[in-house]
N, C-alpha and C positions, 0 to 999 in steps of 0.2 A: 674397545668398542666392538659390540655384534657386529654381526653378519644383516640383521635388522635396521639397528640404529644407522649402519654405514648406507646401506640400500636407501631408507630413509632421507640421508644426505644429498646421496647423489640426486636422489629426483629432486630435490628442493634446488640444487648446482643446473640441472637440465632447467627447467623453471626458467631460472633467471639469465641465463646463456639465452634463452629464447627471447623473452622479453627484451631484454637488450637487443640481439639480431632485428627486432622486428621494429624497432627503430633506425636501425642501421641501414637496414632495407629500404626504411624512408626515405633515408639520404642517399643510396642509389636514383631511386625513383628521381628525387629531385634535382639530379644531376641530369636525369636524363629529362629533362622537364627542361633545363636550362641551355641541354644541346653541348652539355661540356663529357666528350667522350671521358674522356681521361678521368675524371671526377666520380664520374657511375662505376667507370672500372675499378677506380679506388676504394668504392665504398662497397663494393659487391664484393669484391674480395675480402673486407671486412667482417661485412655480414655473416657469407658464408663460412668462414673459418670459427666463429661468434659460434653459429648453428651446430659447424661440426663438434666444435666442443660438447655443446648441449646435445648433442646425439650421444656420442661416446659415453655422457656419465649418465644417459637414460639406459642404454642399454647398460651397464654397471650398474645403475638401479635394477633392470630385471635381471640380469645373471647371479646377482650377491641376493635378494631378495627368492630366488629361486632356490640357491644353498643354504638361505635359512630358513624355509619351510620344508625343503626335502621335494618340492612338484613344481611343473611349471606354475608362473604367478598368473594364472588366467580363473580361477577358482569364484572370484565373486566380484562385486559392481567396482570396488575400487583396484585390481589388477585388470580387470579387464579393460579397464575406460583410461587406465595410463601406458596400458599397452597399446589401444586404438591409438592416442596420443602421438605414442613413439612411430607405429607405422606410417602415420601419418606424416610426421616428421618426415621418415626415412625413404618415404615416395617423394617429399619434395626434393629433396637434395638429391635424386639421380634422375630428376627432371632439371633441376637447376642446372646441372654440370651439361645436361643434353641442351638445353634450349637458353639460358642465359638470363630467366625472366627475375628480376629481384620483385616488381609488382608480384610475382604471386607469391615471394617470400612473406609482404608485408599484410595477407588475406592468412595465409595457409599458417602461419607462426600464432596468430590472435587465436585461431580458432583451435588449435592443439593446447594454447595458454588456459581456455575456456575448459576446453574437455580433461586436461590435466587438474586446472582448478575445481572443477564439479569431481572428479575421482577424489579428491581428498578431503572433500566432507562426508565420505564415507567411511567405516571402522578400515581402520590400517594394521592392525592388529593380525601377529601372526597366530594364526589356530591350524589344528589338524585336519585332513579331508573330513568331509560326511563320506558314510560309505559309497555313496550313488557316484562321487567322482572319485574314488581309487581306483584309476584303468589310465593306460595309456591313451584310451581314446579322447580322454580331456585336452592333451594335446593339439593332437592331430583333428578333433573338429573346432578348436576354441580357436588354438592358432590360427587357421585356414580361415575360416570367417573375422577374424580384427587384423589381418594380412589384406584381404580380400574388401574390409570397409575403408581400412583406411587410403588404398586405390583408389576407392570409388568415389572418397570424398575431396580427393585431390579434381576429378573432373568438378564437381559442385563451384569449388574455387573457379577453376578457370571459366566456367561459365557465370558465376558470381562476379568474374573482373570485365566480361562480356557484355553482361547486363549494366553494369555500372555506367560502361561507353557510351552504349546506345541507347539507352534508355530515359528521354527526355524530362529530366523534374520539373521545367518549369509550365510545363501544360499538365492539368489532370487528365490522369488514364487510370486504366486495370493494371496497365504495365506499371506504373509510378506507385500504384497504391502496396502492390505485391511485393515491390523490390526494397518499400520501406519495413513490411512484414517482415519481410528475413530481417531485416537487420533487427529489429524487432526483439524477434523469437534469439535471436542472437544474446539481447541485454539482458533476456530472460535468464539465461544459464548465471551470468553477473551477479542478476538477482535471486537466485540459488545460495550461491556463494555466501553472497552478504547478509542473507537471514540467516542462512546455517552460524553463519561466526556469530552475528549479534547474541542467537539464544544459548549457543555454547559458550558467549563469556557471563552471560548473565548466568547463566546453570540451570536454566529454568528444564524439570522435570514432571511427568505426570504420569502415573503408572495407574492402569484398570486391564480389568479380567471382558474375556467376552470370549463368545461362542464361535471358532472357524465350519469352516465350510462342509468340516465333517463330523461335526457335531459333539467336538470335545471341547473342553474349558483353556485356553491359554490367557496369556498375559502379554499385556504392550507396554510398553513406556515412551510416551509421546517425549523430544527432544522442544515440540514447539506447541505455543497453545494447540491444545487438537477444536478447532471447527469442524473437523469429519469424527465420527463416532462408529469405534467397531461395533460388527451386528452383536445386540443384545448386551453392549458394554455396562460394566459396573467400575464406578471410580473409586480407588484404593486412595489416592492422595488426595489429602484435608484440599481445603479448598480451591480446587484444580477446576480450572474452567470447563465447562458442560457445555459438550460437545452440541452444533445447529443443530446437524444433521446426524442421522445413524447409516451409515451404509448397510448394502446387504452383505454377506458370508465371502461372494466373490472378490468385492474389492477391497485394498488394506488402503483402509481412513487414515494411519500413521500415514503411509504417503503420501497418497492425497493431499493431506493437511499440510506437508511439506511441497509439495505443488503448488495450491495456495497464496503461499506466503509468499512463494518463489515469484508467482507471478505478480501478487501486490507489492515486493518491492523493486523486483526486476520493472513495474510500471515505474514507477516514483521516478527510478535512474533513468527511465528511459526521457520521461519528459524533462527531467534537470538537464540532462543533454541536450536536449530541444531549447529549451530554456537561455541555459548560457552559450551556445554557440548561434542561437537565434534560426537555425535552416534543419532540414532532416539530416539524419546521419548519415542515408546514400549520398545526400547533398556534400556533405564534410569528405565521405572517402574521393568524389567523383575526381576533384581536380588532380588526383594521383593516378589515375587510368589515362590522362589524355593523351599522352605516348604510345597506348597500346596497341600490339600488332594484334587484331581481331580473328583473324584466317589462323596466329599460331596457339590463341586461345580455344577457338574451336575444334582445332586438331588435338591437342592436349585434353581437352575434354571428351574428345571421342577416343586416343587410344588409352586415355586412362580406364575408360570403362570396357574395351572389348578387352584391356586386359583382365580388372577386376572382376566381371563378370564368370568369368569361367575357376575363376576360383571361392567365388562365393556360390557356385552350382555346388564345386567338389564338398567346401566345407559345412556351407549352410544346409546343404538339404541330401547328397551323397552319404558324405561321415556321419552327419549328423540321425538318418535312417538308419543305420548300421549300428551307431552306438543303441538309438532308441532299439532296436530289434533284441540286442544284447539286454538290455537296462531293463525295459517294460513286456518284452515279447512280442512286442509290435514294431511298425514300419512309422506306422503317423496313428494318433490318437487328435490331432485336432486340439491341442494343449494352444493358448495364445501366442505363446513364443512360436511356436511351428506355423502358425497362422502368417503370422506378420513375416516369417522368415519367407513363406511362399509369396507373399503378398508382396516383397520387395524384389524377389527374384522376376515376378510375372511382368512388374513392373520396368524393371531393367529392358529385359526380354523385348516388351513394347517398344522401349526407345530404342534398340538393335534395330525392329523392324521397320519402325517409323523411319532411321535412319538411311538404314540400307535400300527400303524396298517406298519407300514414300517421299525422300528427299528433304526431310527433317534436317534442316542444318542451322548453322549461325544461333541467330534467337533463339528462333523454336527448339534449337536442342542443348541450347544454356538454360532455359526455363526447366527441360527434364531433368536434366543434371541436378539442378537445385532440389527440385521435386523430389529426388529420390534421393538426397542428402537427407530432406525432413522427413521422408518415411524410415530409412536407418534412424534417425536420431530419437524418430517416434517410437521406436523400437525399441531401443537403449534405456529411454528414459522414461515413459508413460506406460510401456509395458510391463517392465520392470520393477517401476514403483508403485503401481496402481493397480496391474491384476494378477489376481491372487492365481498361479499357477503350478504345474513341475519343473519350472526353471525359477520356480520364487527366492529360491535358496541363494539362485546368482544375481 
């Protein structure tokens, strides 16, 4: 067996350690729903031992997976998004050992399962750098920023288990309407997943030429019908669906198109839910929050972020200036990846001040948290796969 093949394993091994835990979690929850100490204690210990496993063979995913490409695995969408994954992971469990909470085992475990499942509909394949990341600083700014997100989305959680408490479903609000949205954009990633696999068993392929952004000829090969059309596309495959739309040079239509579909199936799942459980899905998570201590949610969402914070300064826009100075000759060029990385920082920044200097607490500052979960993830995924940039490559 490689060094590949085994790395391979083990994330598939972490996978399902999680999966598992986060049912296991449930049955804490439900122990303590029932007021039977001993029961919660039994099943928490479970859990988290379940977890540690799953930690263990994620992190043996990335150190075997790192000796088989010879770099750290932060290089492109799928090291990068199973690393966010594992950080994430690895904040929860030295929050858990601090605070005791298995309800945020059973929020934080789904969403690493999500971001783990979305990283491997991407090529897994091991290849050699491009020259633009042969330098140590791929490290040192990649790590710092998916260290630094996945802190940050540990607050998201705890203000996501906040919001779940207080937040009244059975009267219409803006509150009610929003807190079904996340879950939402949540079944969205689901529906990623599950158009990715349907068109990769069927095989379906489409390959055309068209003109990028700087005015040379390349080639795509759509994995799913393309309804977005590269600028000034010509289709190479016999009778390959014609694209609606044509984009302009900036945005890649392959993604797009895989947006798309993500979103019309991630719909479909979303209302069969609706469907056979007959209530919304914050309605389904709700009666597992009823136990929650709310003051140790708010606290967990604030010093996850005044920790996060100062390392997404160092990595996201420090390192990350340094390497660019190195790489381009510049400090900032206004590239969209730099955009949004400032746009999430400024944003943080704001909930620091709203916190500190305004009295933003409870609600109001589990609403930010969430907030600046979906600007990270709008980050990761729409930027990413949708505009054409000098981070396209990751």
């Amino acid at each position: 067996m490689t060094l590949a093949e085994m790395s391979s394993n083990l994330l598939y091994v972490a996978f399902i350690a999680y999966l598992i835990a986060t049912f296991v979690f449930g049955g804490a929850v439900k122990g303590n729903k029932q007021g039977t100490f001993k029961s919660e204690k039994r099943w928490g210990i479970a859990a988290i031992t379940i977890t540690l496993i799953g930690f263990a063979a994620n992190l043996g995913y990335f150190f075997t997976r790192w000796g088989a490409t010879g770099h750290p695995p932060l290089s492109n969408m799928f090291e990068f998004t199973t690393a966010f994954g594992m950080t994430l992971v690895g904040g929860f469990i030295i929050l858990y050992f601090l605070y005791r909470t298995p309800v945020l085992g059973m929020i934080v475990l789904p969403v690493a399962l999500l971001i783990i499942a979305f990283a491997s509909m991407f090529p897994s394949e091991v290849s050699p750098l491009i020259p633009a990341l042969q330098t140590n600083w791929l490290a040192i700014h990649v790590s710092t920023v998916v260290i630094a997100e996945g802190i940050l989305a540990i607050s998201a959680a705890a203000g996501l288990i906040y919001l779940l408490k207080v937040v009244d479903l059975t009267k219409k609000s803006k509150q009610r309407f929003w807190l079904e949205a996340i879950m939402y954009s949540l079944v969205l990633v689901v529906g990623f997943v599950v158009a990715s696999s349907f068109f990769s068993l069927t095989g379906y392929e489409a390959e055309f030429n068209y003109v990028d952004k700087e005015d040379n000829e390349a080639a795509i090969t759509y994995a799913m019908p393309p309804v977005f059309g590269m600028n000034e596309y010509v289709a190479l495959t016999d009778d390959a669906m014609t694209p609606l739309v044509e984009t302009p040079a900036m945005v890649h239509a392959g993604k797009l198109t895989t947006v798309f579909w993500s979103v019309l199936f991630g719909t479909v799942i979303y209302w069969l839910i609706r469907l056979i459980f007959r209530k919304r899905i914050a309605g389904i998570l709700k009666p597992f929050v009823k136990n929650v201590n709310l003051q140790l949610m708010d606290e967990i969402n604030y010093r996850a972020i005044i920790i996060g914070f100062p390392i997404f300064t160092l990595g996201a826009l420090i390192f990350a200036m340094i390497w660019a100075q190195i790489a381009w000759s510049r400090f900032w060029g206004w590239d969209p990846k730099e955009v949004w990385a400032l746009i999430t920082w400024l944003f943080y920044a704001a909930y620091l001040h709203l916190r500190l200097g305004k009295g933003w607490q409870g609600e109001k500052s589990a609403w930010l948290a969430v907030i600046g979960f979906a600007i990270i993830m709008f980050n990761l995924v729409a930027v990413n796969l949708i505009i054409a940039g000098l981070h396209s490559y990751a």
